[in-house]
N, CA, C and O atoms as CSV, one atom per row, in Angstrom:
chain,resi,resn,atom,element,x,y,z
A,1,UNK,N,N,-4.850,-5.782,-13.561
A,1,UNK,CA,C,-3.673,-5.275,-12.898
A,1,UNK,C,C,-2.637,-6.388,-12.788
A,1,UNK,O,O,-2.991,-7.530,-12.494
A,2,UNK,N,N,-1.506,-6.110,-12.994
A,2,UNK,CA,C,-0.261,-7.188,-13.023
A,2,UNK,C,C,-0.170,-7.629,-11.357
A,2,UNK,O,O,-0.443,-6.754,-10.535
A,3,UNK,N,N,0.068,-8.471,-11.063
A,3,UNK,CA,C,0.744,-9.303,-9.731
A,3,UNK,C,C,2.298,-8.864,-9.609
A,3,UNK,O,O,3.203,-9.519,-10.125
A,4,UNK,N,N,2.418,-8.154,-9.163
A,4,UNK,CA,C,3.158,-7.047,-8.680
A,4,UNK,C,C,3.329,-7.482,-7.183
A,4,UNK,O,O,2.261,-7.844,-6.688
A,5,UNK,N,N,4.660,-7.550,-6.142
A,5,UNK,CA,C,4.945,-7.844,-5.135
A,5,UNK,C,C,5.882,-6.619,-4.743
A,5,UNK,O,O,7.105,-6.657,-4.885
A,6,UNK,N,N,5.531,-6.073,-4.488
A,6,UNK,CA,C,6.403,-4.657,-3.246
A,6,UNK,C,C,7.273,-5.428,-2.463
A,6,UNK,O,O,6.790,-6.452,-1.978
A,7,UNK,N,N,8.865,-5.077,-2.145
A,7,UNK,CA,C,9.609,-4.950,-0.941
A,7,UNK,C,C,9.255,-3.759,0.109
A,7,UNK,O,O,8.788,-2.697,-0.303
A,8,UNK,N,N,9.415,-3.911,0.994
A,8,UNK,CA,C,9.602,-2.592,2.018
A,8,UNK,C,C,9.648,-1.178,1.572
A,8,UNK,O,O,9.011,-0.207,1.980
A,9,UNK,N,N,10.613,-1.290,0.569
A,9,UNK,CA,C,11.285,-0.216,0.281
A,9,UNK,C,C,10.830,0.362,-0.830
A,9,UNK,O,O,11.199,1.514,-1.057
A,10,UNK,N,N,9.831,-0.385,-1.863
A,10,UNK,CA,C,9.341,0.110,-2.782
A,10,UNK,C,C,7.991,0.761,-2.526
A,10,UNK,O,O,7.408,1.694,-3.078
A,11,UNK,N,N,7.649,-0.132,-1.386
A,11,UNK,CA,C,6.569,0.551,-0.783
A,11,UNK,C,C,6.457,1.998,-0.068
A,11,UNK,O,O,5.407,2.629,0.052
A,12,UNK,N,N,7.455,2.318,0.286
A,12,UNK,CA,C,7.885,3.998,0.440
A,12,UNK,C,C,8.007,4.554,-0.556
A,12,UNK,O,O,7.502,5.673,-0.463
A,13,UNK,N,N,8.416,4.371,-1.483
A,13,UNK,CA,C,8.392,5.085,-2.843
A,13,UNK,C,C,6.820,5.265,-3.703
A,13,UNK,O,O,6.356,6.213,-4.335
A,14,UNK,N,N,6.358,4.087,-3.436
A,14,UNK,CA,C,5.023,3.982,-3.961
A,14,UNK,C,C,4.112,4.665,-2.835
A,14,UNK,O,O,2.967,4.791,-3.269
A,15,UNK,N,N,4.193,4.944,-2.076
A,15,UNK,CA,C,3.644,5.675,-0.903
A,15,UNK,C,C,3.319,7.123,-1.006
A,15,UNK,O,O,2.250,7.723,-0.893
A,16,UNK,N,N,5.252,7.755,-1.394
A,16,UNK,CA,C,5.264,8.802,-1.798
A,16,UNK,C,C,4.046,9.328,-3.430
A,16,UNK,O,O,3.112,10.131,-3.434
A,17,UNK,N,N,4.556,8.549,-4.494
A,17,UNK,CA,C,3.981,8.703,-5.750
A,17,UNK,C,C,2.378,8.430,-5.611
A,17,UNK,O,O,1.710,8.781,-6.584
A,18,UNK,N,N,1.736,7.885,-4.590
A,18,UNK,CA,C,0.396,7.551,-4.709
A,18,UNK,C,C,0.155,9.043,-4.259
A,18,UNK,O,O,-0.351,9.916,-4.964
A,19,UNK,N,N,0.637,9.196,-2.866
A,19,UNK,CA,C,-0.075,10.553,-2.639
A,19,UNK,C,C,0.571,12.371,-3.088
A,19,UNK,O,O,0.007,13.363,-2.626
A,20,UNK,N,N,1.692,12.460,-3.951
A,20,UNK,CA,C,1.903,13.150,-4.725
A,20,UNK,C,C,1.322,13.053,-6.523
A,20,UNK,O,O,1.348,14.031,-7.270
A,21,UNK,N,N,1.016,12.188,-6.782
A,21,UNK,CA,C,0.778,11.602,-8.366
A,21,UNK,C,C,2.293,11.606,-8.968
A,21,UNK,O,O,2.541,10.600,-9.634
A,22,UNK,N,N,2.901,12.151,-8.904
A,22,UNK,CA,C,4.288,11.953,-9.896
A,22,UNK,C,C,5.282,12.512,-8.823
A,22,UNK,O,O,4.939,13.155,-7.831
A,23,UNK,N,N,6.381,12.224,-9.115
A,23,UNK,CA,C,7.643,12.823,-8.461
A,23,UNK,C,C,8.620,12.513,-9.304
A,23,UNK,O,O,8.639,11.547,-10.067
A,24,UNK,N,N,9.919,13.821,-9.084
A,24,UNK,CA,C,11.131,13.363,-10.211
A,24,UNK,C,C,12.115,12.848,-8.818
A,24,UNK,O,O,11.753,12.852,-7.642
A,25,UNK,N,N,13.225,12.488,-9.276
A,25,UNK,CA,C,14.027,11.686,-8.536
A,25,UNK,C,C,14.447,12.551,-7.293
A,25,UNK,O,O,14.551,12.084,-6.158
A,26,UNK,N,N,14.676,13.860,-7.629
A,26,UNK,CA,C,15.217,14.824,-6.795
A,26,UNK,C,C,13.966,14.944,-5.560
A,26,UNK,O,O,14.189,14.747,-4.365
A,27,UNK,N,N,12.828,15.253,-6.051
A,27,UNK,CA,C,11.511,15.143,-5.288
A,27,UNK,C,C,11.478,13.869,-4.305
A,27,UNK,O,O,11.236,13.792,-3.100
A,28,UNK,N,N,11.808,12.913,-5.252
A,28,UNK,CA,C,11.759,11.450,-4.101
A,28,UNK,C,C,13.226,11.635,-2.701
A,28,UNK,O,O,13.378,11.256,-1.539
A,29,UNK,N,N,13.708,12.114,-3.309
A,29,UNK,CA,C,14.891,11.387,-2.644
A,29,UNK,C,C,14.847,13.004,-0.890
A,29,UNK,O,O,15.234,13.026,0.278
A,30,UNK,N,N,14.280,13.787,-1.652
A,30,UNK,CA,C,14.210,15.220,-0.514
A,30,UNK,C,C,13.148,14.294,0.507
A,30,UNK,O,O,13.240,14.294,1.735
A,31,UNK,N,N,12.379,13.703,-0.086
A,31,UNK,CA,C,10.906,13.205,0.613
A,31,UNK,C,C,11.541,11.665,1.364
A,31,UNK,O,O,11.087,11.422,2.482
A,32,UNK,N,N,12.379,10.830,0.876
A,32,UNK,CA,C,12.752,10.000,1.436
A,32,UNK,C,C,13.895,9.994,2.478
A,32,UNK,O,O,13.970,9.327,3.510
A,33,UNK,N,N,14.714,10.836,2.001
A,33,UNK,CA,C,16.263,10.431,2.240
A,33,UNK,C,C,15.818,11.028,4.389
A,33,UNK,O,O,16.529,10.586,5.291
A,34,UNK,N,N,15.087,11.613,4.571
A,34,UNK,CA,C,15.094,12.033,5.851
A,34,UNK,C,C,14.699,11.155,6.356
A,34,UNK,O,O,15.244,11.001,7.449
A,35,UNK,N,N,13.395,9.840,5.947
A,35,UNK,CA,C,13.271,8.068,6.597
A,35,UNK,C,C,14.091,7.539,6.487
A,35,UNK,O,O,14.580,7.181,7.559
A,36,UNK,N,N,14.749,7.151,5.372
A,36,UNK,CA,C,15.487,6.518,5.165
A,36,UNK,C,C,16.768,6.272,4.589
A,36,UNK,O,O,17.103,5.238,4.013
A,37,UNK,N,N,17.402,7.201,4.764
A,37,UNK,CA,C,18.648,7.975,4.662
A,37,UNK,C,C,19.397,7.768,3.277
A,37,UNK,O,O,20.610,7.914,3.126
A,38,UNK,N,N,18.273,7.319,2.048
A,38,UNK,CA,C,18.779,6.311,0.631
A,38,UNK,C,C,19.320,7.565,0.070
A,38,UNK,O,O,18.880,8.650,0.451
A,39,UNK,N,N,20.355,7.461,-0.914
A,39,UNK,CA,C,20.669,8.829,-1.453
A,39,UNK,C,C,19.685,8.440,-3.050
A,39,UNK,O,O,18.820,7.577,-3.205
A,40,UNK,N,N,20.335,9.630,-4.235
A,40,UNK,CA,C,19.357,9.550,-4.929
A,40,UNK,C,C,19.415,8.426,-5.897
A,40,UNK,O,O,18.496,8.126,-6.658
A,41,UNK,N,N,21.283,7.448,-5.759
A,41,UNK,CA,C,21.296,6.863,-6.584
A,41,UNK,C,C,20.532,5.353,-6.181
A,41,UNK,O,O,20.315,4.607,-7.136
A,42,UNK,N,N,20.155,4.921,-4.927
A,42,UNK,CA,C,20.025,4.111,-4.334
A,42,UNK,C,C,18.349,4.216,-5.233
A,42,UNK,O,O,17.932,3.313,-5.958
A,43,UNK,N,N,17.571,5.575,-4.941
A,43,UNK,CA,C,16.618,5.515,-5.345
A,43,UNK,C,C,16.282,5.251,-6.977
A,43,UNK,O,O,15.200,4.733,-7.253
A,44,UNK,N,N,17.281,5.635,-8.124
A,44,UNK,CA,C,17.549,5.600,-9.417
A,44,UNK,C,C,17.506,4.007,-9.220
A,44,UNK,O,O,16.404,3.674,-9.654
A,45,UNK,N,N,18.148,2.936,-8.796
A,45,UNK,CA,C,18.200,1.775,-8.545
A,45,UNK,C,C,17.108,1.403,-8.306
A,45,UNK,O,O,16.916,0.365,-8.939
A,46,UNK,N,N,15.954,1.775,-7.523
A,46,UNK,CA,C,14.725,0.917,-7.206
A,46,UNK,C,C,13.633,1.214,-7.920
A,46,UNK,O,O,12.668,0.462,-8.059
A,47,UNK,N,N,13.799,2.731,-8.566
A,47,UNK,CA,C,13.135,2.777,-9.500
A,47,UNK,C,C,13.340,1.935,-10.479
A,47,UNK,O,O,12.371,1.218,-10.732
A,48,UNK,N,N,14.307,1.777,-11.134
A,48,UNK,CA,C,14.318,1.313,-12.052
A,48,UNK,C,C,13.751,-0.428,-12.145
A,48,UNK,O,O,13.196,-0.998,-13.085
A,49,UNK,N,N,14.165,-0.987,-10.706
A,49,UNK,CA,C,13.863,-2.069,-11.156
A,49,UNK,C,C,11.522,-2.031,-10.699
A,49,UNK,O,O,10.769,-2.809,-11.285
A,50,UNK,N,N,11.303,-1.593,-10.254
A,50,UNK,CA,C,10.148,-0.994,-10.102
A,50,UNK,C,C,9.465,-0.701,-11.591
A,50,UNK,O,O,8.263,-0.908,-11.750
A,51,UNK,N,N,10.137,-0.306,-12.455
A,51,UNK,CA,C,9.817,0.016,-13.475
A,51,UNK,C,C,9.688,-1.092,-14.456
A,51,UNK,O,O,8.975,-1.080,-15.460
A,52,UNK,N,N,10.839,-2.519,-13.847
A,52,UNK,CA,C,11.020,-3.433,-14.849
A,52,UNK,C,C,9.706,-4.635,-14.466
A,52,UNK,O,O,9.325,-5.621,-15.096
A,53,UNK,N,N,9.260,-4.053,-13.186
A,53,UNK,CA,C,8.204,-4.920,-12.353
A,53,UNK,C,C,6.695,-4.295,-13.149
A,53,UNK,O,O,5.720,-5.030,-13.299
A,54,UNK,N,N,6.706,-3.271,-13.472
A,54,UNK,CA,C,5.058,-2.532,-13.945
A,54,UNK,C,C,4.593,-1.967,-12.973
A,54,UNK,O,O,3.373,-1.997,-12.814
A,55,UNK,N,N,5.468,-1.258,-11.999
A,55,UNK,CA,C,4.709,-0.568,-10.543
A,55,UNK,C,C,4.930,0.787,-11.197
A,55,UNK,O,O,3.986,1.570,-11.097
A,56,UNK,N,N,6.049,1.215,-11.871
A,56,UNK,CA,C,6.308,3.066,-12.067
A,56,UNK,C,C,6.461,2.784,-14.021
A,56,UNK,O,O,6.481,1.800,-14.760
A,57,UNK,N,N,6.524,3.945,-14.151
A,57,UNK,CA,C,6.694,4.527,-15.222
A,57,UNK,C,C,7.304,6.269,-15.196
A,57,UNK,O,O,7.670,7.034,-14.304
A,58,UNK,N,N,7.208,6.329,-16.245
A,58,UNK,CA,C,7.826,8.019,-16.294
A,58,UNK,C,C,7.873,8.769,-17.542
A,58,UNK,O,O,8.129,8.263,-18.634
A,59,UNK,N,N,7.614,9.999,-17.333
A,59,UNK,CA,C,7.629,10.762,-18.592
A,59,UNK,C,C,8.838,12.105,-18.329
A,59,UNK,O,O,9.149,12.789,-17.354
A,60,UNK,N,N,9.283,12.029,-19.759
A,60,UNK,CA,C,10.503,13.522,-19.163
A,60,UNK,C,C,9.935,14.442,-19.729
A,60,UNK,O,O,9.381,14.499,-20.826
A,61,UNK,N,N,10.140,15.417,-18.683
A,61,UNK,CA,C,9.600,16.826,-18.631
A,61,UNK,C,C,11.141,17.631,-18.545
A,61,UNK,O,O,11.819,17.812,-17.534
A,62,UNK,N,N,11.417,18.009,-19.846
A,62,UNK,CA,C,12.938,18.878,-19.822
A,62,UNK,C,C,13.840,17.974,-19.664
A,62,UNK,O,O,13.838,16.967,-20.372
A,63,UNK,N,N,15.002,18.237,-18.458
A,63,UNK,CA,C,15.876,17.327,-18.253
A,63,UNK,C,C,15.569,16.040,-17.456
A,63,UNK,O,O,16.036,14.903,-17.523
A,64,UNK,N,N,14.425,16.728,-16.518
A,64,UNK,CA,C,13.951,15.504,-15.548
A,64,UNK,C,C,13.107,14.125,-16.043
A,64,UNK,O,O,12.727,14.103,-17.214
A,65,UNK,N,N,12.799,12.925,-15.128
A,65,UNK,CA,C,12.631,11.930,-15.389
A,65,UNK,C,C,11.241,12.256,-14.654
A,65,UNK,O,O,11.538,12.072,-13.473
A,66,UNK,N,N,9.707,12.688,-14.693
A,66,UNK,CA,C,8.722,12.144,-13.764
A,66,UNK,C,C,8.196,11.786,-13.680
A,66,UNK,O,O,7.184,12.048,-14.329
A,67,UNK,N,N,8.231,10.571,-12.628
A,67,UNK,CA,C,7.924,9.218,-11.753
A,67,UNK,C,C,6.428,9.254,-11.843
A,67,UNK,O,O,5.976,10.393,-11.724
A,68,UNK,N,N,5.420,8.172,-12.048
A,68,UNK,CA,C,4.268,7.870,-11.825
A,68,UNK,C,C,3.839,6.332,-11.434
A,68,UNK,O,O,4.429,5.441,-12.044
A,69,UNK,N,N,2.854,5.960,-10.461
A,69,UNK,CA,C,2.438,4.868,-10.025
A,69,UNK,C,C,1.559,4.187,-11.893
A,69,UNK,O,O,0.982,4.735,-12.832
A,70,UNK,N,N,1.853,3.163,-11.630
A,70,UNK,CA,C,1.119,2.190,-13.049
A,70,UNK,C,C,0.046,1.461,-12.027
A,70,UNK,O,O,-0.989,0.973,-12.479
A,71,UNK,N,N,0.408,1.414,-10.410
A,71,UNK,CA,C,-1.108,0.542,-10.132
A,71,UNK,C,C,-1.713,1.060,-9.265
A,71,UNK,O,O,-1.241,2.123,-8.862
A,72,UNK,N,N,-2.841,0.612,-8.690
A,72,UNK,CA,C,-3.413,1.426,-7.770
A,72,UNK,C,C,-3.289,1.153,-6.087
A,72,UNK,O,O,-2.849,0.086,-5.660
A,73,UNK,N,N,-3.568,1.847,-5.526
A,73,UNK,CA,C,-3.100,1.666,-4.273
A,73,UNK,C,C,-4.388,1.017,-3.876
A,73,UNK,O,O,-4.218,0.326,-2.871
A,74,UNK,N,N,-5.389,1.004,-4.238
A,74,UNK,CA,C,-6.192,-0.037,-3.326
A,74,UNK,C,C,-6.130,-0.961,-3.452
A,74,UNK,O,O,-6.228,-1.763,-2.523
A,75,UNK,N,N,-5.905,-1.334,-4.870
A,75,UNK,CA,C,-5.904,-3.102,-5.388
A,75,UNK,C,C,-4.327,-3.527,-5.171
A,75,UNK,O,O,-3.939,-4.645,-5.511
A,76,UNK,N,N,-3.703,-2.833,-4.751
A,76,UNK,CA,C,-2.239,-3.938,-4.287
A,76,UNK,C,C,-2.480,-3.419,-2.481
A,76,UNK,O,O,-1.701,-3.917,-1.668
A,77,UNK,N,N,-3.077,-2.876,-2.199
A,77,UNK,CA,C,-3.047,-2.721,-0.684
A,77,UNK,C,C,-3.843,-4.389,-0.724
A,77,UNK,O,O,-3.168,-5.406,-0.567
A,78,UNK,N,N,-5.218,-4.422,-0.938
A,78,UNK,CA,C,-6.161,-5.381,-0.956
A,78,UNK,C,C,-5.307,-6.664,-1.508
A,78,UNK,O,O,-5.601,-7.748,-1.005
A,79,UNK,N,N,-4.647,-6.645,-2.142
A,79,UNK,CA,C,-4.057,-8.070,-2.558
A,79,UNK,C,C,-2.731,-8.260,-1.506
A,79,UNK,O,O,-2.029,-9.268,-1.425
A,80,UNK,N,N,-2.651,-7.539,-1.059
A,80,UNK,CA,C,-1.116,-7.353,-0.030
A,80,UNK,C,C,-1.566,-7.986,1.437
A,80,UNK,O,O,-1.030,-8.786,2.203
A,81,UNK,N,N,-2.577,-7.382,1.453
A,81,UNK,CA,C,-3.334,-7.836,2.663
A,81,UNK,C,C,-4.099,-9.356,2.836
A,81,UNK,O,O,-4.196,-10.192,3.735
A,82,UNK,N,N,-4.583,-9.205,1.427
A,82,UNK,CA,C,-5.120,-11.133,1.496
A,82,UNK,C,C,-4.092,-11.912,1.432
A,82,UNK,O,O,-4.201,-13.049,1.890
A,83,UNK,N,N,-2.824,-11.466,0.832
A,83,UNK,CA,C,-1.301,-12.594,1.514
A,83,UNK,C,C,-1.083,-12.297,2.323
A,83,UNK,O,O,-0.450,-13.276,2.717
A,84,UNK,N,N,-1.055,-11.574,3.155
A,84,UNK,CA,C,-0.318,-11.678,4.715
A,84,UNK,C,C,-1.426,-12.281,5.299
A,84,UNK,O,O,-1.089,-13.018,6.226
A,85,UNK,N,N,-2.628,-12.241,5.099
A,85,UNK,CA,C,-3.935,-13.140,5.834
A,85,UNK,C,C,-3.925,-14.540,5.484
A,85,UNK,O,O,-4.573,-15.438,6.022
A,86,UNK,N,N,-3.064,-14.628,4.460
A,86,UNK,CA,C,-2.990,-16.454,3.736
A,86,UNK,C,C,-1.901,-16.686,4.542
A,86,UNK,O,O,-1.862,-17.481,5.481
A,87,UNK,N,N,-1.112,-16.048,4.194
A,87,UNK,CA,C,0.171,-16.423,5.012
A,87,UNK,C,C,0.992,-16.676,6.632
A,87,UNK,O,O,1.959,-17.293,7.077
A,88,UNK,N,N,-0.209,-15.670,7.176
A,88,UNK,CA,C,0.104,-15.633,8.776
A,88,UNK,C,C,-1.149,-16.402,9.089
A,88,UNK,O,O,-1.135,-17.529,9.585
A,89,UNK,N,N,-1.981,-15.889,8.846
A,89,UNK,CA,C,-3.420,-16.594,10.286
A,89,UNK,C,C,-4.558,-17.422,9.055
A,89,UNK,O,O,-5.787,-17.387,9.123
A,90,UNK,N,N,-3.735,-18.131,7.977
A,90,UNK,CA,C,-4.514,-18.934,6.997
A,90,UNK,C,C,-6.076,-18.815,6.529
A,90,UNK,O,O,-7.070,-19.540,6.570
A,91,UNK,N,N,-5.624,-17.002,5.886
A,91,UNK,CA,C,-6.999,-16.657,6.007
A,91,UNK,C,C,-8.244,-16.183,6.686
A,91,UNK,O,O,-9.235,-15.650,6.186
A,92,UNK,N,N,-7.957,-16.524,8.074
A,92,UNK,CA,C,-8.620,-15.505,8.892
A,92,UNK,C,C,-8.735,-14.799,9.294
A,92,UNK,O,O,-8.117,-14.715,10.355
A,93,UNK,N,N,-9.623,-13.578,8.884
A,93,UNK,CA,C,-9.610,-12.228,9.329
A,93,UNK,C,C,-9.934,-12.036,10.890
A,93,UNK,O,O,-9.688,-10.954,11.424
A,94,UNK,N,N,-10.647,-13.403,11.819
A,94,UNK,CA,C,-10.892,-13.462,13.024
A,94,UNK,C,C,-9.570,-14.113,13.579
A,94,UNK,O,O,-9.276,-13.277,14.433
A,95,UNK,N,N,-8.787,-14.877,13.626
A,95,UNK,CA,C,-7.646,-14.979,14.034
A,95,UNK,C,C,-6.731,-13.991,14.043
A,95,UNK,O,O,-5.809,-14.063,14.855
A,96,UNK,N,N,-6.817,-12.934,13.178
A,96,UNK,CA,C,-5.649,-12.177,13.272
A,96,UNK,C,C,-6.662,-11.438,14.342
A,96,UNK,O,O,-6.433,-11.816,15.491
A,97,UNK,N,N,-7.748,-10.455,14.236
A,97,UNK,CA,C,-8.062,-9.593,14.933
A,97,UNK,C,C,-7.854,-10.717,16.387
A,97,UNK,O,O,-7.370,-10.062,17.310
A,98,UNK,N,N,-8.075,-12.056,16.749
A,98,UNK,CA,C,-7.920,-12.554,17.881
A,98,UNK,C,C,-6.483,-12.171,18.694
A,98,UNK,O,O,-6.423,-11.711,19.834
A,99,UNK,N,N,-5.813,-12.355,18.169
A,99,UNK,CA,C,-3.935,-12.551,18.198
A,99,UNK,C,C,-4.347,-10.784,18.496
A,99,UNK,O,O,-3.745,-10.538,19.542
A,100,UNK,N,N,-4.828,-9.938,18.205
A,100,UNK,CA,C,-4.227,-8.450,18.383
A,100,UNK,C,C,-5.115,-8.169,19.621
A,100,UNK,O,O,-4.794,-7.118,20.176
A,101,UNK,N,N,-6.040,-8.761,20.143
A,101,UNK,CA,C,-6.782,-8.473,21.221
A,101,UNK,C,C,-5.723,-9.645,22.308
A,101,UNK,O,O,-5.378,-9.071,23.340
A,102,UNK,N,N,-5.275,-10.921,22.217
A,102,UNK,CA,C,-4.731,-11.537,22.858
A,102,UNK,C,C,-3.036,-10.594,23.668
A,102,UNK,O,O,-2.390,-10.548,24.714
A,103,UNK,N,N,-3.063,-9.960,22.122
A,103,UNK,CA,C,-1.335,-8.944,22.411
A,103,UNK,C,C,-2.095,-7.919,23.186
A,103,UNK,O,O,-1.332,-7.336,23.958
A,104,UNK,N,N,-3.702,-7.359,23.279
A,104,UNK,CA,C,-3.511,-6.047,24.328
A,104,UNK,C,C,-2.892,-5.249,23.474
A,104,UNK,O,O,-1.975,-4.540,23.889
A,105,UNK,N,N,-3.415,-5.207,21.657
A,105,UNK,CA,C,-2.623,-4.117,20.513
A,105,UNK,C,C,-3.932,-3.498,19.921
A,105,UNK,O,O,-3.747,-2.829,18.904
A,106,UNK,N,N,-5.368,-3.608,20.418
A,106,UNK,CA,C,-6.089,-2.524,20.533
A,106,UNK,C,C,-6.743,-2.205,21.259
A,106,UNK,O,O,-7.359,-2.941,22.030
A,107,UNK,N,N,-6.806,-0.469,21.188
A,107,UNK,CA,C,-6.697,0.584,21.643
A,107,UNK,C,C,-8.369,0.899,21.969
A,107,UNK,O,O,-8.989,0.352,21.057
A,108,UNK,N,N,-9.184,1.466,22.773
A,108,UNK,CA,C,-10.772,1.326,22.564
A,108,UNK,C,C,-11.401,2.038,21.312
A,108,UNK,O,O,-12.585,1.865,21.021
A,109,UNK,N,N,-10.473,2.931,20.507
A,109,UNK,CA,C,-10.151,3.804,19.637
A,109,UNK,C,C,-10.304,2.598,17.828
A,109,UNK,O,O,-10.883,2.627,16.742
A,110,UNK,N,N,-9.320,1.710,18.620
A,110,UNK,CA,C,-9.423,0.596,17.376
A,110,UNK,C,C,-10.270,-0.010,17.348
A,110,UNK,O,O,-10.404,-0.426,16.198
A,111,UNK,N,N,-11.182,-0.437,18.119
A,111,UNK,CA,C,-12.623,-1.584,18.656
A,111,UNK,C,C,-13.705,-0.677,18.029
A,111,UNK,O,O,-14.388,-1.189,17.142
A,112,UNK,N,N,-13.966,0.694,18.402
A,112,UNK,CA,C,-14.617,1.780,18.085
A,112,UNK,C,C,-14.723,1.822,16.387
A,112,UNK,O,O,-15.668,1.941,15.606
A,113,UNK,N,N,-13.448,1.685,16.251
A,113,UNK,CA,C,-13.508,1.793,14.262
A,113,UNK,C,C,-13.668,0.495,13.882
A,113,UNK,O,O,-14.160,0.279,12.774
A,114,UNK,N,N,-13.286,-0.587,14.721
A,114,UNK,CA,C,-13.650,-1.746,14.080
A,114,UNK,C,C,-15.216,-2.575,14.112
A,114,UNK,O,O,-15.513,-3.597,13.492
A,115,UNK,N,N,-16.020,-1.821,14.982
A,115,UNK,CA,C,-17.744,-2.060,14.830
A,115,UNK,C,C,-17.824,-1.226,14.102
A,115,UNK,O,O,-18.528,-1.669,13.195
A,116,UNK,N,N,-17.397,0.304,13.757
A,116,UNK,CA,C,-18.168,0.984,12.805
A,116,UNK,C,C,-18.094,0.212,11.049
A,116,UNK,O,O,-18.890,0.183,10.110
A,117,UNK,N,N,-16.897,-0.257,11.245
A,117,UNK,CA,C,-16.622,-0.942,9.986
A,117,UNK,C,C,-17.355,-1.750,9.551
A,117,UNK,O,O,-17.814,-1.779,8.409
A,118,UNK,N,N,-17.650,-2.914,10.907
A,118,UNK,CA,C,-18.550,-4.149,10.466
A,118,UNK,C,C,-19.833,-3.834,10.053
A,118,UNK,O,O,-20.578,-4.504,9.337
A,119,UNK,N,N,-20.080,-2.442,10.715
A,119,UNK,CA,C,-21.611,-2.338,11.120
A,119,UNK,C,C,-22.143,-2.030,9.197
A,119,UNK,O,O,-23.111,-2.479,8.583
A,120,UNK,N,N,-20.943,-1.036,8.710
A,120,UNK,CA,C,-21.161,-1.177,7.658
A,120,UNK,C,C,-20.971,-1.826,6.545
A,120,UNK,O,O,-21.278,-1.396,5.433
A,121,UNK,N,N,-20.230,-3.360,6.885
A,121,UNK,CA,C,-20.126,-4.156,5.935
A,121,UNK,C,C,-21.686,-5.089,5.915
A,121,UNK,O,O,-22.217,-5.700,4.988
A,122,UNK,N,N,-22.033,-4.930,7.061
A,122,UNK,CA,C,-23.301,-5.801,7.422
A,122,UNK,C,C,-24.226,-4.970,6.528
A,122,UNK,O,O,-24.981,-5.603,5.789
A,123,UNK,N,N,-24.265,-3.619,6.501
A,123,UNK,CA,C,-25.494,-2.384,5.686
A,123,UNK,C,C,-25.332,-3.197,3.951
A,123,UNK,O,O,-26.262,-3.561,3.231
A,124,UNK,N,N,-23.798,-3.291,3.662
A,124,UNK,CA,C,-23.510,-3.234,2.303
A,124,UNK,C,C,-24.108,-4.901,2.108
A,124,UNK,O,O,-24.522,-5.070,0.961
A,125,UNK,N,N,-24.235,-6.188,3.028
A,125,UNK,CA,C,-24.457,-7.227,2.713
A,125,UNK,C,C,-26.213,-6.614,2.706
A,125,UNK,O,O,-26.700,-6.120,1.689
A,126,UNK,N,N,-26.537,-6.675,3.251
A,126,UNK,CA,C,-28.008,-6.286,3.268
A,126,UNK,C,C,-28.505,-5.978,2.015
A,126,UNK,O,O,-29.317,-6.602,1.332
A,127,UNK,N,N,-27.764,-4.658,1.734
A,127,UNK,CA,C,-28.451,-4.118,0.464
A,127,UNK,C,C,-28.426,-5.233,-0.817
A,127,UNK,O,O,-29.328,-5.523,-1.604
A,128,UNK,N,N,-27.071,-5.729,-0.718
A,128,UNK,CA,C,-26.776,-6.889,-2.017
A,128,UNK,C,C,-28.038,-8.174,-1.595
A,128,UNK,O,O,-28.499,-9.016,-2.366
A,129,UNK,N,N,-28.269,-8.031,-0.577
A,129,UNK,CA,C,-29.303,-9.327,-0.250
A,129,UNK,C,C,-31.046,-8.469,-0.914
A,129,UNK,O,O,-31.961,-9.186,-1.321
A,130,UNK,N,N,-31.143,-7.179,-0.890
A,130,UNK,CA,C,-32.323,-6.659,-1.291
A,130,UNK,C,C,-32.571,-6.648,-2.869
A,130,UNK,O,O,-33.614,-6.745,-3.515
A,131,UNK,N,N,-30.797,-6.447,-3.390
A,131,UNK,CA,C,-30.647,-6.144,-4.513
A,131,UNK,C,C,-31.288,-7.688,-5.741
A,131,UNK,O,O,-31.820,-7.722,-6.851
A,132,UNK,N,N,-30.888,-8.621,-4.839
A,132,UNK,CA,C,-30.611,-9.946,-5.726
A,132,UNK,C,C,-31.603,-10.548,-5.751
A,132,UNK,O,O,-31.664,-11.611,-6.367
């Protein structure tokens, strides 16, 4: 997968196209323009340079242009996330969760999903420890 860096704003677009699979411009801009008030040429603009990055592509169907994701949403979520973890709390996934319990920014709701999580990252180390 290419190293691909999202702005804000491409990330709404790629948001849209991950969980529709394709959209034509008219589609994006009905689905956006009510967040973020972009009209359609603003969006013709980010596509395009989106396109010059390897995030979209497109095939025409008739007159229209429709829009498709080129990467996947887990592997640029997952790489998006290990830079903001390099970048803010130098890699630590316990410093940041520290800093969000220090802010009083989770919820017993978030603590709740965040042992169920561990509990099963601990199952998945296990098994790789049975496996090897």
């Amino acid at each position: 997968m290419a190293n691909v860096n999202l702005s804000d704003g491409e990330w709404k677009i790629m948001n849209v196209l991950w969980e529709k699979g394709s959209a034509t411009i008219t589609e994006l801009t009905a689905v956006l323009q009510k967040e973020t008030g972009w009209d359609k040429h603003i969006i013709i603009t980010m596509l395009n340079r989106m396109g010059k990055k390897g995030a979209v592509s497109f095939r025409t169907i008739g007159r229209a242009k429709q829009f498709y994701p080129l990467l996947l949403k887990n592997e640029v979520s997952i790489r998006e996330t290990k830079g903001f973890l390099n970048k803010v709390y130098r890699g630590s996934i316990g410093m940041m969760v520290n800093a969000m319990v220090e802010d009083r920014a989770l919820t017993k709701e978030d603590i709740a999903e965040l042992y169920a999580i561990l509990e099963q990252a601990e199952k998945v180390e296990e098994e790789k420890g049975i496996r090897s």
